[in-house]
Every structure is written in C-alpha cells, then in structure tokens.
LUMFITI-738172 format. One record per residue (C-alpha): x negated, y, z negated. Coordinates in steps of 0.1 Angstrom, whole numbers, plus 5000, padded with zeros to 4 digits. Layout:
BEGIN
XYZ/...
end
This chain:
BEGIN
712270325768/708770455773/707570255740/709369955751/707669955784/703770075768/704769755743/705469515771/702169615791/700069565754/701569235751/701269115788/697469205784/696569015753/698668715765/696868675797/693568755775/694568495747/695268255781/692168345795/690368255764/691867885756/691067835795/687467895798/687167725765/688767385779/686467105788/687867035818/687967415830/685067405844/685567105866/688967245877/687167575890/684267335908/686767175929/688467465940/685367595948/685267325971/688367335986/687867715995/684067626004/685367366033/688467626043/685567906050/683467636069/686167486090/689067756095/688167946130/688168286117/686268246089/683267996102/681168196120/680568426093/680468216065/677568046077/676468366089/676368486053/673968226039/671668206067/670868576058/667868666052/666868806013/663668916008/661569215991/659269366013/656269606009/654769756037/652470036043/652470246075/649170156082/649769806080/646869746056/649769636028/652269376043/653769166013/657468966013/658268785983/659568505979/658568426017/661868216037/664268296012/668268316026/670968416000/671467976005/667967955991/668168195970/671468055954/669667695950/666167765949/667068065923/670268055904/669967665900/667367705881/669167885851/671667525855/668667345847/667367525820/670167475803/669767135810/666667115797/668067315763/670467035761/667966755770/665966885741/668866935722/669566575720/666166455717/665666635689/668866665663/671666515688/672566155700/669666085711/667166165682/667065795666/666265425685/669565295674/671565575686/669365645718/669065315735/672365215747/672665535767/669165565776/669765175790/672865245804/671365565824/668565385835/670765055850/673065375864/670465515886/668565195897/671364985905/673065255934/669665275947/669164955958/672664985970/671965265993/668365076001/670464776013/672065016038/669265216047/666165056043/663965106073/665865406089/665665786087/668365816063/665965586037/665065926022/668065996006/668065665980/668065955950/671166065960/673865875942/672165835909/673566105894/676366165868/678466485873/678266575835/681366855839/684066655859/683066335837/683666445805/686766735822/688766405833/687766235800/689566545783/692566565799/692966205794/693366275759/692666015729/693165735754/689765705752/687765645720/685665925707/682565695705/683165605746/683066015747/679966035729/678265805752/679065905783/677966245771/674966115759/674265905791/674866205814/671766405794/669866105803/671066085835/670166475840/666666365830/666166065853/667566355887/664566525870/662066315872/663266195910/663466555919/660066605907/657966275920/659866235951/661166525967/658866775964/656866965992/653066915999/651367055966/649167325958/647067275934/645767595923/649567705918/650367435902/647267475877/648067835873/651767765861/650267505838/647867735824/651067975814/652767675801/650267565779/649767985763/653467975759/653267605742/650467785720/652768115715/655267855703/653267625675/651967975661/655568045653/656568355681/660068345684/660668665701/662468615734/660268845755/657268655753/659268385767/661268545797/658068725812/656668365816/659468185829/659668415861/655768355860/656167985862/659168005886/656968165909/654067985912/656467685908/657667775944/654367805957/653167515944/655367235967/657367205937/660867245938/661167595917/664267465898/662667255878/660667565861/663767625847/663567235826/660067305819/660667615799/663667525781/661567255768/658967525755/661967745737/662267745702/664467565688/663967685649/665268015636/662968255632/663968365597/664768075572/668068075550/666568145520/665168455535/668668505553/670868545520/668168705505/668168975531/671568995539/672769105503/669969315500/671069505532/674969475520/673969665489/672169995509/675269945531/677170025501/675270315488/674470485518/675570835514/678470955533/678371235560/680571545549/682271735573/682072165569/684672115543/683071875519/685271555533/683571205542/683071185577/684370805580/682270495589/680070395601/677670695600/674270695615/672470575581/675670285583/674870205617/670870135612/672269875586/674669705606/672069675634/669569535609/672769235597/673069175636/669469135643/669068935610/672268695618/670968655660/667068585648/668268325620/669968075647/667167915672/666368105705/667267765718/670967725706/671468135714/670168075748/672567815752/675467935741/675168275759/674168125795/676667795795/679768005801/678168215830/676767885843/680367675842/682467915857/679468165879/676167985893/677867625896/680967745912/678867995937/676967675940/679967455953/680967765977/677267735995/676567355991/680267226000/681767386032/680367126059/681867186090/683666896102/684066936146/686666596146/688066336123/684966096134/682666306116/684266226085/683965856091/681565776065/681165396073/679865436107/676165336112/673365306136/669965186139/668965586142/670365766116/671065456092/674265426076/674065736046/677465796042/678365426030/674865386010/675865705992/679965625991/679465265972/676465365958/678465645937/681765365934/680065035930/676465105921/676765355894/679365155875/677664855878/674464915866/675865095837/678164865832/675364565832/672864735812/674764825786/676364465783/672464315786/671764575758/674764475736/674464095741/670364065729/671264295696/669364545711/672064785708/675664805698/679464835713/680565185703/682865205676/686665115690/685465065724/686364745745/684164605778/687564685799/687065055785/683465105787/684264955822/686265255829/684065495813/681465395833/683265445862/683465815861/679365785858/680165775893/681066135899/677866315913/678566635927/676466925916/673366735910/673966475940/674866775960/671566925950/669066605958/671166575997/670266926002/666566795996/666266416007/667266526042/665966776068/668666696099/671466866094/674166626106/672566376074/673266676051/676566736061/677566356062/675966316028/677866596015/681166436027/680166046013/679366245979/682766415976/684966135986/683165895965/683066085936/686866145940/687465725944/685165715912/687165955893/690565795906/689265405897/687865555861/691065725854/693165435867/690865185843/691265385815/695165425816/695665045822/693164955791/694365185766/697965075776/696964715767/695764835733/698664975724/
end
C-alpha cells in the first residue's frame, strides 16, 4: 500500500511538472499571467482592506545609505527611489534589454534583415504609431493632458501574438510573422519617443560619461571579447549614470543589448574539433579505485574537469546575445512583467464616474478618449493604411495567404498596449488623477482591441473556408 501510495505522489509530481512545463512554454502564457496580474493589481487597489497598504507598499522608500557618525560621509544611492521606482526605473530595464536583444536580433539575421522583408512592417509600424497620435492630438491639443500623445502608439507584443496563438491556424502564418515583426518595430519607435520626448532635464557630463563607457565596450566588442563580465560591469555603469543624466534609466538596458555579441565566441570548426578531442580524454581518464581495487563510478574528479570543459565549450559556441536571451525571457514573461502589472495597474477607482473615460474638460483635456480610440481606431488604421499604401505602389508585398479583411484583423490587435503604454502614462503625466484615468482608457481599450481583432479574425477565416 505504501509503494502504491510513494507511486502516486512520484506521478502527481511529474504531471504537475510536465503541466508546468507545456504552460510556461505556451505563447499565450504569458499574456494569461499579465491579466491576472491585473485583475489582482486593481482588487489590492480598490478592496477596503487591502488599499491602504498596497499603496503603502510601493510608496516605500528603497535606498542604500552610507553614513558616518561624523557626518563627514552622507551618501544614498539611487537618490528618490520607492520599491514603484525601483520596479520601473530598475527591473524594466532587463524588459528592455531584451528588447533590444530581439531588436537586434531581427535587424541582423531575422525578419527584418533585408529591404523586401523589412518594409512592410517597418511601414506598417510607423502608420501604427502616427496615426493614434494625431487621434489623441485631436482630443487634446492645447490642454494639459497634450503630454501624453505617446501613449497609444504602442503594440503589446505578448497579448498580440498570445490571442493570435490560441486562435490557432485561423490566421496565416505570414500574418503571424508580421505582426511579430511590426511589434519589434513598434518596440523601437516607444524607444525613440521615450528617449526624445519624455526624458527629464539632461546632464551632460552623465550623459558623456555613459557614452564614454559605451564606446570602450563598442571597442571591447569589434576586438572580439566575448566574455560576459566585461559586459555586465558596464551595464550597471551605464544604468547609473543613465539615471542621473535626465534619461530615463530603462533605456540603458536597449543600449547595451545593442553592444552584446551576437557571434559565438568559438567557431564550429573549432567546436567539433574540441569537442571530440575532449570526448576522447573523457574516455581514457583513469578510473578512481576504491581500497579494494574496484572503479569508483562516474564521474570522478578528472571526469568532472572534462565535462565542465564540454559545458563551457557548448555555452561559449552560441552568441552571448541568443544565451542572454533565452535565459532572461522566461524570468521576464512570467517575473518582472507580471510584478510590473501588480504596481502599474491597481488604480483606485472612488465611484463609477471615475471610470468614465469619455468625459472631458477644457482643464484636464479629454485623455481617456484620446488614448481609448487612439488604441481602437488609430492603431488599426494607420497600420491598416500604410501597409495598403505600401502594397498598392509595389513597394512591398501582401503576405503570403493573407487577405485585406485579415490583415484588417491582425491589425487590430496592434491595438493592445499595455506594458509598454502602461509604461509611457506612468511618464507623459505628473497629476495623478491623468495617470490613473490613462491607465483605465489603456486597459479597456486594449481589451475592445483584442475583442474587435478576435471577432475580425473569426468572421474572415470563416469566409475562407
């Protein structure tokens, strides 16, 4: 009975392991924990009980400080930081290096790495982020809330492709590809917005300094260094004096990634070479004998020094760019962007009027509905438009098996913003009551922008069949 029962409990483990596993490796896992994430973010902000020390919690401040008794050493580092700070000015930025390891990605071997393949995205990205701008302009042009025109011109790159996932091969593979593809871009253009328009007041002797480290590592880089440490040590260099300098710190995280290498440091000629060379010792390396003459089983210290010279000899013959990747992506899908949601979503919302999202005044502008159709109308438009512009002068081509009704829909869920629209409210706006409204007009337009795209999509590839 005892066997039966130690059985059970072995089995129980590796099926909730072997579930475990096919989650987290599901496209649309990690838009499924974002929005619960949500949910429990605007419980914690709104129930009574919970409130009060929720926003208690992030308000706190989270700072090292040195000080002598004397007085004569008084240092805090990073100066105004709150675990809210902390969690955007800090985790966020290992989200955006791995955007910038995909940017480059693309760029350089991906969908992006030729004219042809590049410009229908790139034009589609580009019509995506003008188009609900002016929107949001024609609301708020001339009022406080003006700032926050950056706000829905970004693509939500999880939830997009998650709800193009689930929807299965409804959608053509090509469609898939591009809205991939337009969401790096898309990533690219927040960038740049982030960067230009949303900064602080600059200081220039930071700013130099973090250049000056940029342009060693650059130099470390084209003389062929591919050891991660001399990468790491610079990149909470640059973060630093990125925060100091009036711009925002995340965006030290792009600027390295661009500076990793992407080539292995060993080649694959030296690779198989190595490797059987190492196989072979592996083979002939004497065995330990107990007191009694008897092999003492593998692996044995002289076995283990081989097998850590295969491991280091496998990890150093893939690019510190694709390892980087591939190790950070799952903490950043299901750890920093979820803890993100919990501290960016939970707005507290005192009466049903506060989540009217179409009122507007001369004061504080109309945000809500600039950033509500800007997300539904704007974002699918402009795609929409530039790619047909695009495809109509031969400039580019229709991907393979997709339809105008389909690219239609696609372009629809270009609408969902979220994380990264999230991100640019949290800096276009300094009154609370705009962040807070913003947030809502983000999360119920991205949710109508989801809904029409996955409505469009079900209608068009029922009419195909």
């Amino acid at each position: 009975m005892r066997l039966f029962s130690l059985y059970g409990w072995v089995r129980a483990r590796y099926e909730a392991k072997l579930r475990r596993s096919n989650f987290v490796s599901a496209p649309w896992a990690g838009g499924v924990v974002l929005l619960v994430c949500v949910v429990v973010a605007m419980l914690l902000a709104n129930l009574p009980w919970t409130a009060h020390y929720y926003h208690e919690f992030l308000e706190t401040g989270l700072t090292l400080s040195v000080h002598s008794p004397s007085g004569s050493v008084n240092w805090i580092f990073p100066e105004g930081m709150t675990v809210e700070k902390w969690i955007n000015d800090g985790l966020m930025v290992i989200f955006f290096f791995i955007v910038g390891l995909e940017i480059k990605r693309e760029l350089l071997c991906g969908h992006l790495s030729s004219f042809r393949r590049a410009i229908l995205p790139v034009l589609a990205a580009m019509g995506g982020m003008l188009m609900p701008a002016l929107i949001y302009l024609a609301f708020n042009a001339g009022t406080p809330a003006s700032t926050g025109w950056g706000i829905p011109t970004a693509t939500d790159i999880a939830f997009a492709v998650g709800i193009l996932s689930m929807l299965g091969d409804r959608v053509p593979v090509s469609l898939k590809i591009f809205l991939t593809a337009l969401a790096v871009v898309d990533d690219l253009g927040a960038i740049l917005v982030i960067a230009l328009f949303y900064g602080g007041q600059l200081h220039w002797d930071y700013l130099a300094a973090a250049l000056l480290v940029m342009a060693l590592v650059y130099a470390m880089n084209r003389m062929g260094e591919k050891r991660m440490i001399f990468y790491f040590v610079p990149a909470v260099t640059v973060w630093t004096l990125f925060y100091y300098s009036g711009i925002h710190s995340t965006l030290s995280g792009v600027a390295m990634a661009l500076l990793v290498p992407i080539e292995p440091r060993f080649s694959k000629s030296y690779f198989l070479h190595k490797t059987k060379w190492l196989k072979i010792r592996l083979v002939n390396a004497n065995a330990d004998l107990d007191a009694d003459g008897v092999e003492d089983g593998f692996p044995n210290e002289e076995h283990r020094f081989f097998l850590r010279q295969l491991k280091r000899l496998s990890s150093q013959s893939i690019g510190m760019s694709y390892r980087l990747e591939n190790a950070l992506t799952p903490y950043v899908t299901f750890l920093i962007m979820p803890i993100f949601a919990l501290a960016n979503a939970g707005v507290t919302i005192p009466s049903m009027e506060y989540i009217d999202i179409f009122q507007s005044s001369p004061e504080t502008g109309a945000s809500g509905m600039g950033i509500f159709f800007g997300l539904l109308v704007g974002k699918p438009l402009g795609i929409f438009l530039a790619s047909w512009v695009a495809v109509k002068s031969r400039l580019a081509v229709m991907p393979d098996g997709g339809t105008w009704g389909m690219l239609l829909a696609v372009a629809c869920l270009g609408g969902i913003g979220f994380t990264m629209s999230l991100f640019v409210d949290s800096l276009a706006f300094t009154d609370p009551e705009l962040i807070d409204r913003g947030k809502i007009a983000i999360l119920m337009g991205s949710i109508a922008a989801a809904a029409a795209g996955s409505l469009l999509i079900l209608v068009f590839s029922n009419k195909q069949k």
